[in-house]
LOTOR-894885 format. One record per atom (N, C-alpha, C, O): residue number from 1; chain; atom name; x, y, z. Coordinates in Angstrom, 2 decimals, always signed. Each point is the difference from the previous one (the first is absolute). Layout:
<nodes>
   num   cadena   atomo         x         y         z
   NUM        A      CA         X         Y         Z
...
</nodes>
This chain:
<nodes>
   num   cadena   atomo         x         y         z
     1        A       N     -2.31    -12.23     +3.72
     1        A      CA     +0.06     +0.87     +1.14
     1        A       C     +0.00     -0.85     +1.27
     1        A       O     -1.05     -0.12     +0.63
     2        A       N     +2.13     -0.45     -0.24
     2        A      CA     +0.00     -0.50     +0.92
     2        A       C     -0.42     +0.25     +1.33
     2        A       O     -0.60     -0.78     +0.73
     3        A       N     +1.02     +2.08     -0.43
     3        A      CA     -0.32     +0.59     +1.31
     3        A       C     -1.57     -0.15     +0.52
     3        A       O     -0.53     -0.41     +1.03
     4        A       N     -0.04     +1.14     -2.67
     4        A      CA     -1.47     -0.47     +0.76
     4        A       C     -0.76     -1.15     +0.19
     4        A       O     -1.08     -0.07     +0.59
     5        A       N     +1.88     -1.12     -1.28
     5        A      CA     -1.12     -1.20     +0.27
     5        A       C     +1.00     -1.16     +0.94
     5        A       O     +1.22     -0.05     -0.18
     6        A       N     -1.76     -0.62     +0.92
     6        A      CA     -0.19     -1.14     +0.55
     6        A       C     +1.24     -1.05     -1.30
     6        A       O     -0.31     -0.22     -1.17
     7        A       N     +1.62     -0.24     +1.83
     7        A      CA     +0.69     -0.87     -0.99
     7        A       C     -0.72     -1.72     -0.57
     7        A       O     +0.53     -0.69     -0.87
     8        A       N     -1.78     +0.33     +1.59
     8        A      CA     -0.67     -1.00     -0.35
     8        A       C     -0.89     +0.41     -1.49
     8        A       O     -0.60     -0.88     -0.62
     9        A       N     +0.60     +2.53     +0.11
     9        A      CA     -0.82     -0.20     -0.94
     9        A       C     +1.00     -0.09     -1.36
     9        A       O     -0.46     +0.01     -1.14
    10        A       N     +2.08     -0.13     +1.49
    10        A      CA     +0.94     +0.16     -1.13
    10        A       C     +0.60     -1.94     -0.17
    10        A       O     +0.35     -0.44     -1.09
    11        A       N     -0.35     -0.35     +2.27
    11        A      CA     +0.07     -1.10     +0.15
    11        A       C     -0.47     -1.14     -1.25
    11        A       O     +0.55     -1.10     -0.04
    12        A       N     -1.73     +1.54     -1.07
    12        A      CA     +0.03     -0.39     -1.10
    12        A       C     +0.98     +0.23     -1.31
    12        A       O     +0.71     -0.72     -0.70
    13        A       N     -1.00     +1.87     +0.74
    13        A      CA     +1.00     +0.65     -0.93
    13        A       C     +0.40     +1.13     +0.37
    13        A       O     -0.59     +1.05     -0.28
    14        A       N     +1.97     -1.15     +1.17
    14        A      CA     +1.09     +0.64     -0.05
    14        A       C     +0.20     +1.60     -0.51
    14        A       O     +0.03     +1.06     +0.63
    15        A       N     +0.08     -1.33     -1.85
    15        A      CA     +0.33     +1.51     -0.78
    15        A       C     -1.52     +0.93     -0.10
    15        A       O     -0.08     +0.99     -0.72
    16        A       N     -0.95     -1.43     +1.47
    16        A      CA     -0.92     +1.13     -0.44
    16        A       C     +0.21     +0.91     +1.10
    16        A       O     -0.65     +1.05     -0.09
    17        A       N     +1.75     -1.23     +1.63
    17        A      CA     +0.20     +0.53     +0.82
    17        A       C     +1.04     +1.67     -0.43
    17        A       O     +0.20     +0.95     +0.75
    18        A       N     +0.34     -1.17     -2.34
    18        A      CA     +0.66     +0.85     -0.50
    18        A       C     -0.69     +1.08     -1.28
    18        A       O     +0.62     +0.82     -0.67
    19        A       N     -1.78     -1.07     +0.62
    19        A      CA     -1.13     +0.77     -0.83
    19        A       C     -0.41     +0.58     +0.82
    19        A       O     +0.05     -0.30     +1.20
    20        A       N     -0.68     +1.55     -1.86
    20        A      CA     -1.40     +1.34     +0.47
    20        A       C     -1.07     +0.00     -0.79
    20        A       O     +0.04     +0.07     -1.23
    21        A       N     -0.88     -0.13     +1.80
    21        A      CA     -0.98     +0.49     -0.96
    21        A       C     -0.11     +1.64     -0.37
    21        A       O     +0.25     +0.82     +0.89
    22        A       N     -0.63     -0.38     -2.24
    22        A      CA     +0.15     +0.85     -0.40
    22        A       C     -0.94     +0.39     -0.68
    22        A       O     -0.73     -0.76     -0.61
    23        A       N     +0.56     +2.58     +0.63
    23        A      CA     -1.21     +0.39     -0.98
    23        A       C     +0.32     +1.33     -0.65
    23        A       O     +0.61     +0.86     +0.64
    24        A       N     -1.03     -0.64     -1.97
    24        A      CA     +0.33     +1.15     -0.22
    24        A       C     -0.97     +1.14     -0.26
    24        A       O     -0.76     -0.04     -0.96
    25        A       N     +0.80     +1.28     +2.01
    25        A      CA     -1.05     +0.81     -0.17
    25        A       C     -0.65     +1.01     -1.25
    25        A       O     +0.79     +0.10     -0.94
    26        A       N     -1.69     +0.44     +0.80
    26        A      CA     -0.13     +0.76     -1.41
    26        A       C     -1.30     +0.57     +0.32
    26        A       O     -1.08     -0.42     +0.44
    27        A       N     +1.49     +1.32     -0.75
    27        A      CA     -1.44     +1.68     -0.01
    27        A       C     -1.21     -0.33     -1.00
    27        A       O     -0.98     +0.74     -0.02
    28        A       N     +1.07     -1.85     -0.80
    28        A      CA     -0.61     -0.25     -1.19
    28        A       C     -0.36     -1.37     -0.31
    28        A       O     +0.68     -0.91     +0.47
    29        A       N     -1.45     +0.72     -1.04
    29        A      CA     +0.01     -1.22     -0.37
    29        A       C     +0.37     -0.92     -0.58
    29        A       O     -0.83     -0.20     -0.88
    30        A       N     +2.19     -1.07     +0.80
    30        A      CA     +0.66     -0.37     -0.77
    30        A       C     -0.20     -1.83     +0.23
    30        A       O     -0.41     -0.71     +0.92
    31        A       N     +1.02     +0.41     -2.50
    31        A      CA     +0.01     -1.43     -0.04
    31        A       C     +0.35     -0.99     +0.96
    31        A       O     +1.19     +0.28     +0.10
    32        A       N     -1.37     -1.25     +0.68
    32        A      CA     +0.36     -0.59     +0.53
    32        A       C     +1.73     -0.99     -0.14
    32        A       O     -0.08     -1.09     -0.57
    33        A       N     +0.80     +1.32     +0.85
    33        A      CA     +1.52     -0.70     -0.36
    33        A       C     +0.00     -1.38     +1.04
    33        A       O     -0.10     +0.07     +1.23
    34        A       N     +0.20     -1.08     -1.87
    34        A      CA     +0.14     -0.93     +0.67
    34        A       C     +1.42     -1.07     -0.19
    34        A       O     +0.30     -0.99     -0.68
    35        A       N     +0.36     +1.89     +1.76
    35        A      CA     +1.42     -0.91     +0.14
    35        A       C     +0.41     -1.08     +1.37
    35        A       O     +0.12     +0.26     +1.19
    36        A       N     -0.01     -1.13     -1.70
    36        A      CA     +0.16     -1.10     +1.59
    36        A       C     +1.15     +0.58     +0.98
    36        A       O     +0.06     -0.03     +1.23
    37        A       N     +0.57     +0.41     -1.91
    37        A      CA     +1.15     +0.46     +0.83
    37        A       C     +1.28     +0.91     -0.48
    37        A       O     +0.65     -0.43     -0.95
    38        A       N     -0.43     +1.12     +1.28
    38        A      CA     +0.92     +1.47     -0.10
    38        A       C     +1.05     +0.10     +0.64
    38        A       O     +0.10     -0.04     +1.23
    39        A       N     +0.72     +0.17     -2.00
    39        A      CA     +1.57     +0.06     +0.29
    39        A       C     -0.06     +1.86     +0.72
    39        A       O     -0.63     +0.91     -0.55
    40        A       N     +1.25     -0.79     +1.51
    40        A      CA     +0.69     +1.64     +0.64
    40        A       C     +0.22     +0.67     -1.14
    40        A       O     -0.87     +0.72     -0.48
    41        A       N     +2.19     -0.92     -0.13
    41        A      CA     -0.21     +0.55     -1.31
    41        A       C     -0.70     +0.27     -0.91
    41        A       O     +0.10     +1.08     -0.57
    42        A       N     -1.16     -2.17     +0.16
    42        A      CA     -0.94     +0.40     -1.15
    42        A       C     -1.51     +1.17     +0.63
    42        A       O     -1.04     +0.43     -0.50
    43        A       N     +1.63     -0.33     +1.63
    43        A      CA     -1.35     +0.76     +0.41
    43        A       C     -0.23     +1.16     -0.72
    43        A       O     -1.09     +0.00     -0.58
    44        A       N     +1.98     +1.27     +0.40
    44        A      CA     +0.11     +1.33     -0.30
    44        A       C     -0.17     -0.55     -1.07
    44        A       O     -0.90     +0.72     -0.45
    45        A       N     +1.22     -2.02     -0.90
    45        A      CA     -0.72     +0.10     -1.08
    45        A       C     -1.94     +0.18     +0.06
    45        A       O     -0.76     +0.89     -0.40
    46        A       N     +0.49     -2.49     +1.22
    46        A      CA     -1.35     +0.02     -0.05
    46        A       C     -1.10     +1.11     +0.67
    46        A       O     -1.21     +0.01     -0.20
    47        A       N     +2.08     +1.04     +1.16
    47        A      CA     -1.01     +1.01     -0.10
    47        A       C     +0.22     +1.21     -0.51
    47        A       O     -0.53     +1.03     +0.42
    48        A       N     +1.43     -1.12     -1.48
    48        A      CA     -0.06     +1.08     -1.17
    48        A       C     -0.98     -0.78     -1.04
    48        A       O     -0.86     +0.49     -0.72
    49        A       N     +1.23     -1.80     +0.86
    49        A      CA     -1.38     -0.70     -1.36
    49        A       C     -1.17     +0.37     +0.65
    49        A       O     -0.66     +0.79     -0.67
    50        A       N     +0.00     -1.18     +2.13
    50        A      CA     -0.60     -0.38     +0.21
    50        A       C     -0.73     +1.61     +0.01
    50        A       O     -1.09     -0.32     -0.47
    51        A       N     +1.02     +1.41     +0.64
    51        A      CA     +0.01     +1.37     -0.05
    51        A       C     -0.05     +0.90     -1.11
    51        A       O     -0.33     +1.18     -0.07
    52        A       N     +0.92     -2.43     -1.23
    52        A      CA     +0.13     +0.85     -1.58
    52        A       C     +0.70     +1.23     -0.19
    52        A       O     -0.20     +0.92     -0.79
    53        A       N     +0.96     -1.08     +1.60
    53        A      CA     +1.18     +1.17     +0.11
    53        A       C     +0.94     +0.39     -0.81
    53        A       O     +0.70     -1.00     +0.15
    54        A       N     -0.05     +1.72     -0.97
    54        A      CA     +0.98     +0.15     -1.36
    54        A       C     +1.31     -1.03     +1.10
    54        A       O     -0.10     +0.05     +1.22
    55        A       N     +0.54     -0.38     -1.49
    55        A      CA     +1.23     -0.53     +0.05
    55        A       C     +1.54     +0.17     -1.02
    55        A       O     -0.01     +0.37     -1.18
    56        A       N     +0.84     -0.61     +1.72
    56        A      CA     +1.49     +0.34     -0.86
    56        A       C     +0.55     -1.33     -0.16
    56        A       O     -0.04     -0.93     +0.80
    57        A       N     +0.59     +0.97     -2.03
    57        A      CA     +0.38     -1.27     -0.43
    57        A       C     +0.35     -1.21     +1.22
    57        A       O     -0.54     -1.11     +0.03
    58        A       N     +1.45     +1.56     +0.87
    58        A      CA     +0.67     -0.76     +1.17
    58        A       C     -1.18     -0.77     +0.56
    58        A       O     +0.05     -1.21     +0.22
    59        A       N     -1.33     +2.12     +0.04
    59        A      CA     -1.25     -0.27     +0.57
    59        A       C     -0.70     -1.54     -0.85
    59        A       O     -0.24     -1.16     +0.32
    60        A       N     +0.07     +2.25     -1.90
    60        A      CA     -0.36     -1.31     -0.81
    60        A       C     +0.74     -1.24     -0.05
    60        A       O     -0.62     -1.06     -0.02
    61        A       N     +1.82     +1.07     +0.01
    61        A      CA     +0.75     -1.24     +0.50
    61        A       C     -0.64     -0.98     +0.57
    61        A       O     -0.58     -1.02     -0.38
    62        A       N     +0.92     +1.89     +2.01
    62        A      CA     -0.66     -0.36     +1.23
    62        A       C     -1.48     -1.04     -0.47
    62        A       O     -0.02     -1.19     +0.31
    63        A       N     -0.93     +1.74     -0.95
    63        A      CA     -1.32     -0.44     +0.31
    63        A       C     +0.23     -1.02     -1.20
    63        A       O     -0.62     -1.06     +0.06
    64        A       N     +1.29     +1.26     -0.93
    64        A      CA     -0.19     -1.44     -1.57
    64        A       C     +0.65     -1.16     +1.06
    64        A       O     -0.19     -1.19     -0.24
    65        A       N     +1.01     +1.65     +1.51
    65        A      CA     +0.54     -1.10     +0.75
    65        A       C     -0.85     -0.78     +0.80
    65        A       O     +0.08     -1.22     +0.13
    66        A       N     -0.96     +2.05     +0.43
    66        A      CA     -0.81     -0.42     +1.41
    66        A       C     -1.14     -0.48     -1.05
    66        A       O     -0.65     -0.90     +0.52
    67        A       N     +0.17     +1.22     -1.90
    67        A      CA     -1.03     -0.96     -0.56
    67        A       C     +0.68     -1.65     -0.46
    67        A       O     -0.63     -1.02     +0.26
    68        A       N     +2.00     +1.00     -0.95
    68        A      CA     +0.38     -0.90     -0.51
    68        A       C     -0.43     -1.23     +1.25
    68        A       O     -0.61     -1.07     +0.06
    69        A       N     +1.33     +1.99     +0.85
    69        A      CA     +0.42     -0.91     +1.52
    69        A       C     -1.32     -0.61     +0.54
    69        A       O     -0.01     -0.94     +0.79
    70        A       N     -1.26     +1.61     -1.35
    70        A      CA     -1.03     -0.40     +0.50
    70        A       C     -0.89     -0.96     -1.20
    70        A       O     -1.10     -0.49     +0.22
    71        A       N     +1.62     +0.41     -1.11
    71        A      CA     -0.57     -0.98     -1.48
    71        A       C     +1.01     -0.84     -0.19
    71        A       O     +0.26     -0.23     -1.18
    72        A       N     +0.17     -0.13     +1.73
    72        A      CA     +1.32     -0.79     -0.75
    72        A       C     +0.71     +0.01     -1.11
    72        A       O     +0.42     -0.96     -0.65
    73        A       N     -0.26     +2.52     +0.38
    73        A      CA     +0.28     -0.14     -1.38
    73        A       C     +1.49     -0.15     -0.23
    73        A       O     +0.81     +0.13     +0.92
    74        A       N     -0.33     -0.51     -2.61
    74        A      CA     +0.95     +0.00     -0.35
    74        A       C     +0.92     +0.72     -0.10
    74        A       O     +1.16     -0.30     -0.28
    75        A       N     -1.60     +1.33     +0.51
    75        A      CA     +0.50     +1.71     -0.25
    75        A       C     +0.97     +0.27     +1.45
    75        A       O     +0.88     +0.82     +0.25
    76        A       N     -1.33     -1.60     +0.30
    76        A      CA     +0.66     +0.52     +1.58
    76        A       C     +1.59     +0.00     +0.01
    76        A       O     +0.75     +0.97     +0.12
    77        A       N     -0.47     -2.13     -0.25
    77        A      CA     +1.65     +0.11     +0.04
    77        A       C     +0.72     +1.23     -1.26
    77        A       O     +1.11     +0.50     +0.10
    78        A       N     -1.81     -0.33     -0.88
    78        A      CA     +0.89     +1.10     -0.82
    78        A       C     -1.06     +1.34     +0.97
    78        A       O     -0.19     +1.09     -0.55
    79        A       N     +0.04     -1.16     +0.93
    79        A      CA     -0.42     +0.97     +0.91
    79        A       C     +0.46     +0.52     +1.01
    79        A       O     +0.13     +1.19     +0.28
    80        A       N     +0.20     -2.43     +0.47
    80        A      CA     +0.65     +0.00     +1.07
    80        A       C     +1.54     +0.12     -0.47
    80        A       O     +0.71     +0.33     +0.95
    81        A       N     -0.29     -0.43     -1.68
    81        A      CA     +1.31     +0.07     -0.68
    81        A       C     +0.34     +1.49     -0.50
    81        A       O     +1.13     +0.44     -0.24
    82        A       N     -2.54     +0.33     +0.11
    82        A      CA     +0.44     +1.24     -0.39
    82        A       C     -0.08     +0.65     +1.04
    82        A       O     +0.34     +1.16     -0.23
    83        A       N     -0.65     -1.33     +1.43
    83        A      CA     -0.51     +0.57     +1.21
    83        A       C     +1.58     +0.08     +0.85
    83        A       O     +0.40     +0.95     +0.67
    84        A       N     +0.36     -2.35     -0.97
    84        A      CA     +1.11     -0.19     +0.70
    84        A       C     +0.84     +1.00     -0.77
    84        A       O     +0.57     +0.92     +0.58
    85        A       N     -0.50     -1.08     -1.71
    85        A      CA     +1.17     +0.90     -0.61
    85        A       C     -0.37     +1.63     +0.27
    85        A       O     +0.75     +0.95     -0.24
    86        A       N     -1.70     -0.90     +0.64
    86        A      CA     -0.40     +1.84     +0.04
    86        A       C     +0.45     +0.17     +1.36
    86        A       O     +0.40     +1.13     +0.27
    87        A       N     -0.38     -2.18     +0.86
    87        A      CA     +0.09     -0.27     +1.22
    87        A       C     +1.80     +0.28     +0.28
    87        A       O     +0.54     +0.81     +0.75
    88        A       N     +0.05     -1.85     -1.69
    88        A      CA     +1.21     +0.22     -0.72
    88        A       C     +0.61     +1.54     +0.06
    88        A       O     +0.78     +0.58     +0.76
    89        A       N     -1.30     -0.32     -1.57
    89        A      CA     +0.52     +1.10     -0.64
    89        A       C     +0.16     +1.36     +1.00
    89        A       O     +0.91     +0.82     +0.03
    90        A       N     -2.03     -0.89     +0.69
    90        A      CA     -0.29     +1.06     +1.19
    90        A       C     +0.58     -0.19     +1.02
    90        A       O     +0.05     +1.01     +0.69
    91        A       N     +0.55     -2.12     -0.17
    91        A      CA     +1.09     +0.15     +1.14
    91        A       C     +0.87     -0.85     -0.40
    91        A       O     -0.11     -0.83     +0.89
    92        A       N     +0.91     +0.43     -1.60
    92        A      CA     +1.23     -0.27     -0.33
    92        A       C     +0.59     +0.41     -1.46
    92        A       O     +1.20     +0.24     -0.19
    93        A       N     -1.99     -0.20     -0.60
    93        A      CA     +0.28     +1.27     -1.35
    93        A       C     +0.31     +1.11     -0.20
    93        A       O     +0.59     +0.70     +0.81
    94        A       N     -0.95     -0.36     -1.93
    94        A      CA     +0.47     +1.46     -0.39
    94        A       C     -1.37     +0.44     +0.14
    94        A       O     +0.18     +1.21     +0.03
    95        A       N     -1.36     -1.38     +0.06
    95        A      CA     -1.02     +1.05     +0.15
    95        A       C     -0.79     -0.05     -1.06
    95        A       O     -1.19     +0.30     +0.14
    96        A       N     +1.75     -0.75     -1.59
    96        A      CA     -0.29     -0.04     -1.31
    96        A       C     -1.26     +0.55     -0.06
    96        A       O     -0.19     +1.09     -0.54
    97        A       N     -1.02     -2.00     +1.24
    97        A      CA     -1.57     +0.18     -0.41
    97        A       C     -0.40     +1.62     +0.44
    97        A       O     -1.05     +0.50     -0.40
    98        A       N     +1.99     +0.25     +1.23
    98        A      CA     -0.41     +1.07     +0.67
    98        A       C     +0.49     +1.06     -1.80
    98        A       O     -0.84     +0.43     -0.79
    99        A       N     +2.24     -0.31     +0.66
    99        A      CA     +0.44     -0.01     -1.20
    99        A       C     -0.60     +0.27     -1.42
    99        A       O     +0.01     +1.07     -0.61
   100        A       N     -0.43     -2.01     +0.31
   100        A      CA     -1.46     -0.79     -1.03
   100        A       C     -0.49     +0.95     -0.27
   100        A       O     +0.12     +0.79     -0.94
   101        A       N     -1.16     -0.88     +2.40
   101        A      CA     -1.72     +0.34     +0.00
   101        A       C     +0.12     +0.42     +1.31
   101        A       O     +0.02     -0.75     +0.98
   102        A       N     +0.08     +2.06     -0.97
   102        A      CA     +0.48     +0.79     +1.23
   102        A       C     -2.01     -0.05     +0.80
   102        A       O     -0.51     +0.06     +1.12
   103        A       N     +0.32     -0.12     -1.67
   103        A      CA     -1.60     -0.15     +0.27
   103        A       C     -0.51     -1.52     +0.16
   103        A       O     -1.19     -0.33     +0.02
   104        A       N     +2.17     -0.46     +0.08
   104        A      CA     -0.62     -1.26     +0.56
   104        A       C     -0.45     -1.10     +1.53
   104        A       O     -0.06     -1.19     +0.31
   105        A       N     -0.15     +2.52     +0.24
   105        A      CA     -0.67     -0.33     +1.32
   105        A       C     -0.78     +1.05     +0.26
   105        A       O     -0.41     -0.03     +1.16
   106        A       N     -0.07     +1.20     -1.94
   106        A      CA     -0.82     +1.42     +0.23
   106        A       C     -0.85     -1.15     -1.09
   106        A       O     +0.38     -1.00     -0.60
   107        A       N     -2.34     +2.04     +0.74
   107        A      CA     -1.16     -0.24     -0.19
   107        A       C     +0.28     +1.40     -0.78
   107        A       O     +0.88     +0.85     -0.08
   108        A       N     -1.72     -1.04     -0.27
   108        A      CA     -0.51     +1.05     -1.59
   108        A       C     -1.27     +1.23     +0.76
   108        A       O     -0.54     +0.84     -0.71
</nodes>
């Protein structure tokens, strides 16, 4: 957030001038999630996780992504590979996944 601070406190490191800090609220009491840093995109996963919310497959996607991304796991690139082709498919395809599983972005 640039606007609000002083450019001498980004003068170390640069890119923290392009982070927010972030929190996610809840009526209840829930686990603590501890992620260093969050992609725009992966947000609407982590506060459907972070909330225990039913989610739709697209969703579950979403969050097996934003954990891989945060463990280093192996899983990521075929992940991210299925993410592109669904990505694919929805604006330059035929639609296929809509097709399918006409229910694959609706919650139960």
């Amino acid at each position: 957030m640039p606007g609000l601070y002083p450019a001498s406190i980004f003068s170390s490191n640069p890119l923290n001038q392009y982070e927010t800090d972030y929190f996610i609220w809840s009526n209840y009491e829930t686990e603590k999630l501890s992620y260093p840093s969050v992609n725009s995109s992966d947000f609407p996963a982590l506060v459907l996780k972070q909330t225990d919310s039913k989610v739709s497959p697209y969703y579950a996607l979403l969050t097996d992504i934003l954990e891989a991304e945060n463990q280093s796991s192996d899983d990521l690139e075929a992940l991210s590979m299925d993410l592109q082709m669904l990505q694919y498919d929805l604006t330059l395809g035929n639609s296929y996944i809509t097709k399918v599983d006409e229910k694959f972005f609706e919650t139960e």
